[in-house]
Backbone and ligand atoms as CSV (ligand in chain L), in Angstrom:
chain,resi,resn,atom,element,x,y,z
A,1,UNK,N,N,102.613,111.131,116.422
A,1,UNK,CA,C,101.287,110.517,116.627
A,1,UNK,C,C,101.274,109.114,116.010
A,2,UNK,N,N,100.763,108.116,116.664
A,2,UNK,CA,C,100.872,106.942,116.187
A,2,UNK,C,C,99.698,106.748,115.298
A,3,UNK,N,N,99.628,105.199,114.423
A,3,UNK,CA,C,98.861,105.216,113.613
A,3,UNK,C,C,97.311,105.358,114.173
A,4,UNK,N,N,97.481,104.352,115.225
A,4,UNK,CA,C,96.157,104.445,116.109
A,4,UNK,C,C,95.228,105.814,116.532
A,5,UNK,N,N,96.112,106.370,117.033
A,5,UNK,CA,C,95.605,108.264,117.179
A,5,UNK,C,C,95.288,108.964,115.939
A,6,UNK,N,N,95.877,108.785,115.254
A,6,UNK,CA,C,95.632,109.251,114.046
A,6,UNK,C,C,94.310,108.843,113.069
A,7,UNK,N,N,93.892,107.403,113.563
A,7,UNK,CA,C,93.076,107.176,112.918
A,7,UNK,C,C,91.841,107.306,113.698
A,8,UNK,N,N,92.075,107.132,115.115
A,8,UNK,CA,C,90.949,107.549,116.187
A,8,UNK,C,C,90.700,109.124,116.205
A,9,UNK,N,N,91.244,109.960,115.626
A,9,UNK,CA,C,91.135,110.920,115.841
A,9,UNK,C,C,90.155,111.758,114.483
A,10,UNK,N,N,90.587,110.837,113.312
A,10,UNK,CA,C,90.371,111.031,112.221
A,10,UNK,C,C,88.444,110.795,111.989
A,11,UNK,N,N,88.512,109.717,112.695
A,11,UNK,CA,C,87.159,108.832,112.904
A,11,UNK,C,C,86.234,109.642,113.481
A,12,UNK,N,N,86.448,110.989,114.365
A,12,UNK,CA,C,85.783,111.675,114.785
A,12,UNK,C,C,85.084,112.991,113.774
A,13,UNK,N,N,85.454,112.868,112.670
A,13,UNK,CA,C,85.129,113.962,111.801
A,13,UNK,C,C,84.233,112.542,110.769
A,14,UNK,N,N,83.991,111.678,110.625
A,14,UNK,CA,C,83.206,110.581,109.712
A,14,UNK,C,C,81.810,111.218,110.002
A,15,UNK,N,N,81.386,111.304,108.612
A,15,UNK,CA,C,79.957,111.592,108.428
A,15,UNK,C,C,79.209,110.226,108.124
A,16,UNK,N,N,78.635,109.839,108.878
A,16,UNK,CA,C,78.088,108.585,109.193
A,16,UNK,C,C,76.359,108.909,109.199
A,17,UNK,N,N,75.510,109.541,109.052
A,17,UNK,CA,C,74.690,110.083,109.498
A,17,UNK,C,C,73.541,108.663,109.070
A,18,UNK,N,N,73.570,107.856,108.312
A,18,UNK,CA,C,72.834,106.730,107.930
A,18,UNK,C,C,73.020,105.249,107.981
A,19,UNK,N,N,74.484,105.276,108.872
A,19,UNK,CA,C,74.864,103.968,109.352
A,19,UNK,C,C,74.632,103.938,110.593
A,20,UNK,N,N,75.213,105.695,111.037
A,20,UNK,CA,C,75.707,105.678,112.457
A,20,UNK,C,C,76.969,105.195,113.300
A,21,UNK,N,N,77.784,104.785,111.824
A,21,UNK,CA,C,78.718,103.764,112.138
A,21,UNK,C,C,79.928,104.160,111.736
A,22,UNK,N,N,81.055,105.158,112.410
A,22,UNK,CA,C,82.264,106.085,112.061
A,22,UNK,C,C,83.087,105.289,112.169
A,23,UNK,N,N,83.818,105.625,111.155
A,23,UNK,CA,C,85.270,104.595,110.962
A,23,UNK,C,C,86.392,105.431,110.775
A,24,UNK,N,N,87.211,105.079,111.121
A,24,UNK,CA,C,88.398,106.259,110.771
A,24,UNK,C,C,89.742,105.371,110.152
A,25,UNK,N,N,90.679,105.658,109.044
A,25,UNK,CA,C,91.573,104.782,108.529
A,25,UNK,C,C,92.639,105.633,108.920
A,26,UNK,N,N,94.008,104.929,108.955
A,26,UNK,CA,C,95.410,105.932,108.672
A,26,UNK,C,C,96.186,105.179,108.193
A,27,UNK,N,N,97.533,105.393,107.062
A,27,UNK,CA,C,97.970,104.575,106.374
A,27,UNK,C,C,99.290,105.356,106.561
A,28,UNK,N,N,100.311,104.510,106.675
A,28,UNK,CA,C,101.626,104.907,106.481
A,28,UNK,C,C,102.771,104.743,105.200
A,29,UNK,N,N,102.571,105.943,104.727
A,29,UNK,CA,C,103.173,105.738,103.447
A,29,UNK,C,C,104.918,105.368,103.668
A,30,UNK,N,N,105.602,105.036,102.113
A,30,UNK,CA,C,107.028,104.847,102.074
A,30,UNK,C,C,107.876,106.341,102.693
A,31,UNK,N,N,107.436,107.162,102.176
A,31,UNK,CA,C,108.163,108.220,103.256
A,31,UNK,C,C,107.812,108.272,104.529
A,32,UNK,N,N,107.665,107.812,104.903
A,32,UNK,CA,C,107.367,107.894,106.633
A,32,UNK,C,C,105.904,108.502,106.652
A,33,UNK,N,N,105.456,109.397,105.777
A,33,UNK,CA,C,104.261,110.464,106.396
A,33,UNK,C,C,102.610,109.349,106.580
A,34,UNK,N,N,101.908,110.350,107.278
A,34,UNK,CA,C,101.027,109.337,107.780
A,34,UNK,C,C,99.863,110.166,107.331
A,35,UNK,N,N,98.621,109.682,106.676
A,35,UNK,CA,C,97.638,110.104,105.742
A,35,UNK,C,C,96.084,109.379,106.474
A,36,UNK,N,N,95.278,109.757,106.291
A,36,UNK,CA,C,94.221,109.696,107.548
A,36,UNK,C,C,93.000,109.828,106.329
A,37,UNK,N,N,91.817,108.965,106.225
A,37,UNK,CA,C,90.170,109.084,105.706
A,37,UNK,C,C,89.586,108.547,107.330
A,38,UNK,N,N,88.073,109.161,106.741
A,38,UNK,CA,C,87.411,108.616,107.189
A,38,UNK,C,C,85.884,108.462,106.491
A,39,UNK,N,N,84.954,107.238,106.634
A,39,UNK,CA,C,83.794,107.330,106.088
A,39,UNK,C,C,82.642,108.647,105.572
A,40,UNK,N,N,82.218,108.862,104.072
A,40,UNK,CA,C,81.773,109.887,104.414
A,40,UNK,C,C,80.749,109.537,103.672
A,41,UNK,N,N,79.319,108.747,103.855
A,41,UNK,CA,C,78.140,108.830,103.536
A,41,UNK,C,C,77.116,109.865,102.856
A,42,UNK,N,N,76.718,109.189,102.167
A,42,UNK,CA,C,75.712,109.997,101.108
A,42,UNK,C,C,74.144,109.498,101.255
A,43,UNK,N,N,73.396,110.806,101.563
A,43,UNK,CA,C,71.623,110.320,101.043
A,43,UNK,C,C,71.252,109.086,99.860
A,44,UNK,N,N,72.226,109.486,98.681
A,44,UNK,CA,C,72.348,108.415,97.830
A,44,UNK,C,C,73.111,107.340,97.946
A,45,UNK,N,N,72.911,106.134,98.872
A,45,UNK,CA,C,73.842,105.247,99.645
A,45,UNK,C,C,74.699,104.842,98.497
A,46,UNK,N,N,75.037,104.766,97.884
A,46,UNK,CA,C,76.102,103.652,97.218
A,46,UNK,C,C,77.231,104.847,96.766
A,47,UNK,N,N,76.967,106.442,97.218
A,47,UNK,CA,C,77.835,106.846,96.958
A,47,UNK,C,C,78.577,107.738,98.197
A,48,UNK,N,N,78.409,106.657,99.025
A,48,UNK,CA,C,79.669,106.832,100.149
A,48,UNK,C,C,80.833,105.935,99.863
A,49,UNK,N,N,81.630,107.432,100.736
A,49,UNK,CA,C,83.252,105.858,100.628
A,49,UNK,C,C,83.329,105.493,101.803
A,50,UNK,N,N,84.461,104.476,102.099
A,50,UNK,CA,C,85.254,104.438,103.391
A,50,UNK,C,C,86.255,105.231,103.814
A,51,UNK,N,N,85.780,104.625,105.112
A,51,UNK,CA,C,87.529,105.561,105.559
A,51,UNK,C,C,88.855,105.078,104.884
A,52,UNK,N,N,89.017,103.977,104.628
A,52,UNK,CA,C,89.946,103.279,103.649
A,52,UNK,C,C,90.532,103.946,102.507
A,53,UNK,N,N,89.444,103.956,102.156
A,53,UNK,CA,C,89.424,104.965,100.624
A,53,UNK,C,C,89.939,106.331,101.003
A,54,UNK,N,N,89.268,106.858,101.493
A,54,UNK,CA,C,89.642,108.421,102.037
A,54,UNK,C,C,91.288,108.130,102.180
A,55,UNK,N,N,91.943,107.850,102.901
A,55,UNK,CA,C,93.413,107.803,103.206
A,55,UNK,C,C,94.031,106.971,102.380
A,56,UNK,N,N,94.152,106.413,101.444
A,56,UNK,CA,C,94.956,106.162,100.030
A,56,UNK,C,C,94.096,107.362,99.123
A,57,UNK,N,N,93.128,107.753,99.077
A,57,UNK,CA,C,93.193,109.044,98.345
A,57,UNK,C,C,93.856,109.910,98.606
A,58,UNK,N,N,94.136,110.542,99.522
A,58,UNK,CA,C,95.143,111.415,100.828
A,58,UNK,C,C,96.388,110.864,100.248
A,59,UNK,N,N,96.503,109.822,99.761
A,59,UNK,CA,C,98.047,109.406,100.340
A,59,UNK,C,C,98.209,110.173,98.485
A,60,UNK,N,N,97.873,109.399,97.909
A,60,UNK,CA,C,98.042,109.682,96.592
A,60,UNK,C,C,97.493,110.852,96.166
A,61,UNK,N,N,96.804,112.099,96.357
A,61,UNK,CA,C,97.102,113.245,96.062
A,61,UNK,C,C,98.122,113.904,96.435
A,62,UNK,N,N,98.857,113.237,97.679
A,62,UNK,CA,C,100.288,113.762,98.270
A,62,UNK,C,C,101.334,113.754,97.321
A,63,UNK,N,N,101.195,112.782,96.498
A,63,UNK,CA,C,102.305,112.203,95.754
A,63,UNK,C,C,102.574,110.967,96.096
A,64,UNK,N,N,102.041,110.042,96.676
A,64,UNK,CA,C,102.726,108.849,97.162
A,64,UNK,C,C,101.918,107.883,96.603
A,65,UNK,N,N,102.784,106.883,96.377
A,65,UNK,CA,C,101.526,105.748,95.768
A,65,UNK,C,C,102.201,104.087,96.425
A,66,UNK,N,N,102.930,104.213,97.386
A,66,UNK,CA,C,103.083,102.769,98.372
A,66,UNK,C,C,103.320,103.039,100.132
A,67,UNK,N,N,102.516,102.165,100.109
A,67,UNK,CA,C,102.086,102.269,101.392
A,67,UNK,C,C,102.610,101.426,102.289
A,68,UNK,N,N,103.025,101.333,103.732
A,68,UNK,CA,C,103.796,100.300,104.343
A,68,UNK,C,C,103.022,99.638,105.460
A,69,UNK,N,N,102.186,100.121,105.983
A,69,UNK,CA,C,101.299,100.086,107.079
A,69,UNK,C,C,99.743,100.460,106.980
A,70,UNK,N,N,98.607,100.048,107.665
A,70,UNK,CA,C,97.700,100.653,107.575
A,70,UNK,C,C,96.879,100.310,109.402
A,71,UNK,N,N,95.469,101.319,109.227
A,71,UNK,CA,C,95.413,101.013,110.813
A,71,UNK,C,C,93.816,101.386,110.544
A,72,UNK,N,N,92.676,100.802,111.130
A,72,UNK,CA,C,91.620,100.962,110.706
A,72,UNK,C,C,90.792,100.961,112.069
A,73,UNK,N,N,89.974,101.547,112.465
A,73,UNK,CA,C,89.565,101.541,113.719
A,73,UNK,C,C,87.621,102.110,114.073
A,74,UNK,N,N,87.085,101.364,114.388
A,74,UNK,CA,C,85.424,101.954,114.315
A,74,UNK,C,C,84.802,101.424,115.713
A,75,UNK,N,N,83.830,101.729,116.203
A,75,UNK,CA,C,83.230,101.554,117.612
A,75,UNK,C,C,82.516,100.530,117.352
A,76,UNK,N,N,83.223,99.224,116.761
A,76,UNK,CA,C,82.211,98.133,116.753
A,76,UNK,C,C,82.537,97.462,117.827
A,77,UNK,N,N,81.669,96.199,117.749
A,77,UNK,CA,C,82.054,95.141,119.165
A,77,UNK,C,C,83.048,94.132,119.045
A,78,UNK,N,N,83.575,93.829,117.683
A,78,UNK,CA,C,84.670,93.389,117.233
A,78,UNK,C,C,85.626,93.974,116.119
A,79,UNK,N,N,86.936,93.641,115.980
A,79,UNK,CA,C,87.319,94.775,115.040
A,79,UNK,C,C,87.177,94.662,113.590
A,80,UNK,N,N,87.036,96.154,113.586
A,80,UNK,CA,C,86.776,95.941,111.670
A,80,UNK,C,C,87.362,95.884,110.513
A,81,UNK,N,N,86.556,95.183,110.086
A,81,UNK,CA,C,87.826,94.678,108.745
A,81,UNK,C,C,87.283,95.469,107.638
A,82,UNK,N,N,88.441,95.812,106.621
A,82,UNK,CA,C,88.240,96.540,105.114
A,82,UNK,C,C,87.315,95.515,104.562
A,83,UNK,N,N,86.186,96.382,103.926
A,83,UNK,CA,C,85.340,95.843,102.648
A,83,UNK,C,C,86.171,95.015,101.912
A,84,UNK,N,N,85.809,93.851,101.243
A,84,UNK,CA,C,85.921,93.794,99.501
A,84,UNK,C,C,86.737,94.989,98.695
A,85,UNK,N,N,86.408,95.945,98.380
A,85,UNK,CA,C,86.432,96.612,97.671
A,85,UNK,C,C,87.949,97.582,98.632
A,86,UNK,N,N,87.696,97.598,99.035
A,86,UNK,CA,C,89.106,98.426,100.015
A,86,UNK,C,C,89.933,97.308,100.188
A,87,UNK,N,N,89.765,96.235,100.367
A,87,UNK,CA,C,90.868,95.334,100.065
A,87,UNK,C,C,91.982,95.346,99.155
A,88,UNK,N,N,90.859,95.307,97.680
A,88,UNK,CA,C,91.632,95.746,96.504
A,88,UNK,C,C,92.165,96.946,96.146
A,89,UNK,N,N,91.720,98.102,97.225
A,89,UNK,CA,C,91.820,99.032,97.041
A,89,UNK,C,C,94.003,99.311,97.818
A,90,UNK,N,N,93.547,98.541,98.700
A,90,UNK,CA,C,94.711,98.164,99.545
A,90,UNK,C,C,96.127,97.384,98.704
A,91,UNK,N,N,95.543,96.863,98.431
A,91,UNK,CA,C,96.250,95.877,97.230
A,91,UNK,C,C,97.480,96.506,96.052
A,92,UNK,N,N,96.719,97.540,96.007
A,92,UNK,CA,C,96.988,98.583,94.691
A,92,UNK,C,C,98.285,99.184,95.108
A,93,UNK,N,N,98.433,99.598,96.510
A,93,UNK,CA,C,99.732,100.440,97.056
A,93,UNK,C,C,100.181,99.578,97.970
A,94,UNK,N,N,100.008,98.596,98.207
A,94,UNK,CA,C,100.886,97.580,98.960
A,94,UNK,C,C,101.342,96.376,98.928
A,95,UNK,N,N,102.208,95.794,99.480
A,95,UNK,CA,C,102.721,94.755,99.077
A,95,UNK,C,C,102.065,93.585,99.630
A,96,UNK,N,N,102.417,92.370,99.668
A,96,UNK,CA,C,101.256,91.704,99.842
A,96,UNK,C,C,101.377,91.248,101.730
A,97,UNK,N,N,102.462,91.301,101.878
A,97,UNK,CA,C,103.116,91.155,103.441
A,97,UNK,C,C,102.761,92.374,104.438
A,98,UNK,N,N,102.075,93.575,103.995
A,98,UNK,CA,C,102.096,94.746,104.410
A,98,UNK,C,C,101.296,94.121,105.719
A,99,UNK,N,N,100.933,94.983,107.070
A,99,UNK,CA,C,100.139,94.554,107.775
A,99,UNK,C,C,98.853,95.464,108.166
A,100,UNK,N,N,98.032,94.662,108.824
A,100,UNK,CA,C,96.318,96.007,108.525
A,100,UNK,C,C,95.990,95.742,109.549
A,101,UNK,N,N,96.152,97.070,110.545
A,101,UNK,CA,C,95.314,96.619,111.783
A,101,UNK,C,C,94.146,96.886,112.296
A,102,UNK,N,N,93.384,96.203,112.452
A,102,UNK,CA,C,91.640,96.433,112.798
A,102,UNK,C,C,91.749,95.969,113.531
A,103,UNK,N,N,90.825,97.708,114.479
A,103,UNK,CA,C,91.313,97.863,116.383
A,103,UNK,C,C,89.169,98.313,116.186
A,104,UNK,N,N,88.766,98.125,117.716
A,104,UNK,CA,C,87.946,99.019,117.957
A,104,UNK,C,C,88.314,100.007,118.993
A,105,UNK,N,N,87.412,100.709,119.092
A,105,UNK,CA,C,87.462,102.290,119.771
A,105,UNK,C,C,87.647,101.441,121.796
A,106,UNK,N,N,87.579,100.352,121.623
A,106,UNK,CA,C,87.067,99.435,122.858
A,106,UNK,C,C,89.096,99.193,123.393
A,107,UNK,N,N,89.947,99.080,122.505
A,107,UNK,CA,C,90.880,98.798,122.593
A,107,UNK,C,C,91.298,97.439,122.017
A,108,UNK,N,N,90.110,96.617,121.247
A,108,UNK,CA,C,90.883,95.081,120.924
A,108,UNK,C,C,91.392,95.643,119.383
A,109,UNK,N,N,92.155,94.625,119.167
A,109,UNK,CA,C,93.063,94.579,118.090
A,109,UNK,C,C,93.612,93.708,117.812
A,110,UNK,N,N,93.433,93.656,116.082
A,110,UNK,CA,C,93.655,92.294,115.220
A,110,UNK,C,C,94.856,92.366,114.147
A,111,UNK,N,N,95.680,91.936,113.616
A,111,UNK,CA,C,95.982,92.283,112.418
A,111,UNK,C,C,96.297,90.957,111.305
A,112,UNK,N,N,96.239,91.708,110.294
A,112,UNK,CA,C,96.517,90.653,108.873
A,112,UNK,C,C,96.994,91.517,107.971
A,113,UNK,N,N,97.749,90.373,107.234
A,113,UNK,CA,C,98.363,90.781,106.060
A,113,UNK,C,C,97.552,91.497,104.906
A,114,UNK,N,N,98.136,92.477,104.093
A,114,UNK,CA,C,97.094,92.329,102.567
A,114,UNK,C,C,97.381,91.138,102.141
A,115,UNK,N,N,98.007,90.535,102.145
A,115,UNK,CA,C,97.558,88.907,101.371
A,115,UNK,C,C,96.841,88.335,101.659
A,116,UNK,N,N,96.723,88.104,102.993
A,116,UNK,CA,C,95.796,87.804,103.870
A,116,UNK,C,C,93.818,87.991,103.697
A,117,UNK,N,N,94.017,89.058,103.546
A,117,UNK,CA,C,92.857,89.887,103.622
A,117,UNK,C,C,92.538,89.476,102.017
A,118,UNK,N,N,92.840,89.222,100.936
A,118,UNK,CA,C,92.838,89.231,99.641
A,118,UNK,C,C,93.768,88.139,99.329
A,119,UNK,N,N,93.473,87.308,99.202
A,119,UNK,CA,C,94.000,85.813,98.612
A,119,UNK,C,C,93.395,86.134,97.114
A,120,UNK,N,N,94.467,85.600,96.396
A,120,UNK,CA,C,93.471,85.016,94.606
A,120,UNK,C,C,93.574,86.847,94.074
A,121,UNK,N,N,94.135,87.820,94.784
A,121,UNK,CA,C,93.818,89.448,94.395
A,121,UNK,C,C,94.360,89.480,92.822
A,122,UNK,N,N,93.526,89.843,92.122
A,122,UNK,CA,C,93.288,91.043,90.755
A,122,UNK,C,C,94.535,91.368,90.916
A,123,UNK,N,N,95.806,91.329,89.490
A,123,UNK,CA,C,96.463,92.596,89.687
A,123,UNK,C,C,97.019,92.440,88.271
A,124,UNK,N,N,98.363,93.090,87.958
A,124,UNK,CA,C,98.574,93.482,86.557
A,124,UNK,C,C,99.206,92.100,85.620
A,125,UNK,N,N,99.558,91.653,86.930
A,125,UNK,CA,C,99.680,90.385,85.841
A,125,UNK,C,C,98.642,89.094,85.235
A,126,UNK,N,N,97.692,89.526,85.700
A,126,UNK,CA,C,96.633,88.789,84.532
A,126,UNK,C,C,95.958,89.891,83.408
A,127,UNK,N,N,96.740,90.904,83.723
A,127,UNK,CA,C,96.343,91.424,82.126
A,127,UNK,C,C,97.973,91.364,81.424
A,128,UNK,N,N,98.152,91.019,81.222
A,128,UNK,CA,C,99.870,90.494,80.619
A,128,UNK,C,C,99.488,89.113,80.374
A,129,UNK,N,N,99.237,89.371,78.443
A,129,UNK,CA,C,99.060,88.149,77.899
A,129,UNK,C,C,100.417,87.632,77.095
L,1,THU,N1,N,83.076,101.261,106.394
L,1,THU,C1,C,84.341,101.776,106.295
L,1,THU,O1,O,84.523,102.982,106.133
L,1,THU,N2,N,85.380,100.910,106.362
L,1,THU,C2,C,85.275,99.581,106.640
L,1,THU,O2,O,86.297,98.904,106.738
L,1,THU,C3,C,83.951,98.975,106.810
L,1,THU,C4,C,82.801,99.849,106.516
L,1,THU,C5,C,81.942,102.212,106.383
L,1,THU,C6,C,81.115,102.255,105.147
L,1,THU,C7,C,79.798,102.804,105.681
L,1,THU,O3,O,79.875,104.211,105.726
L,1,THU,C8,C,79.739,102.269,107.096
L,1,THU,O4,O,81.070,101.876,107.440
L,1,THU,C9,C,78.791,101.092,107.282
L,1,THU,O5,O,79.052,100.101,106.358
């Protein structure tokens, strides 16, 4: 199953019930295996995640903590890009060349780097004084 199916497929189980707006992620870890979130909204809004999130959580309860690929996909009218916050979240298990593709359910499709997506990114070497 490619990343795309996987994440279109994934996107169909997103509890969206206050956006209305299902997203589905899939990420391809260093072992080959392929790990799947999707958005899951809360009455108390600020405590939903993304689908982003969901599949590096997936990846890393597996045991895996680098990622080589990622694939992001939602029924918007253009494709969607990771939050802020899933950026960095992205950041964390990948390298900075990795590539991120944001497709809609429509068939267009974009991609960028995590560097890309996160210029100037947070990481361990500004806490190394
Ligand atoms: N959302 C994602 O899951 N990933 C993205 O890349 C963009 C936004 C979700 C969060 C929220 O459940 C809904 O889309 C609307 O913001």
């Amino acid at each position: 199953m490619s990343l795309r199916e996987a994440a279109a497929a994934v996107r169909e189980n997103a509890h969206a019930p206050y956006s209305n707006f299902k997203v589905g992620a899939a990420v391809r870890a260093a072992s080959g295996a392929v790990y799947v979130g999707c958005n899951v909204e809360n009455v108390a809004y600020p405590e939903g995640t993304c689908a982003e999130a969901g599949a590096i959580a997936a990846m890393v309860a597996a045991g895996e903590t680098r990622l080589t690929e990622a694939y992001v996909i939602a029924g918007s009218p253009m494709p969607v890009t990771p939050c802020g916050g899933c950026r960095q979240k992205l950041a964390e298990f990948a390298d900075a060349g990795v590539r991120v593709t944001m497709a809609t359910t429509g068939g267009v499709e974009q991609a960028a780097t995590v560097g890309e997506l996160l210029p100037g990114v947070f990481n361990v070497a500004h806490m190394n004084s």
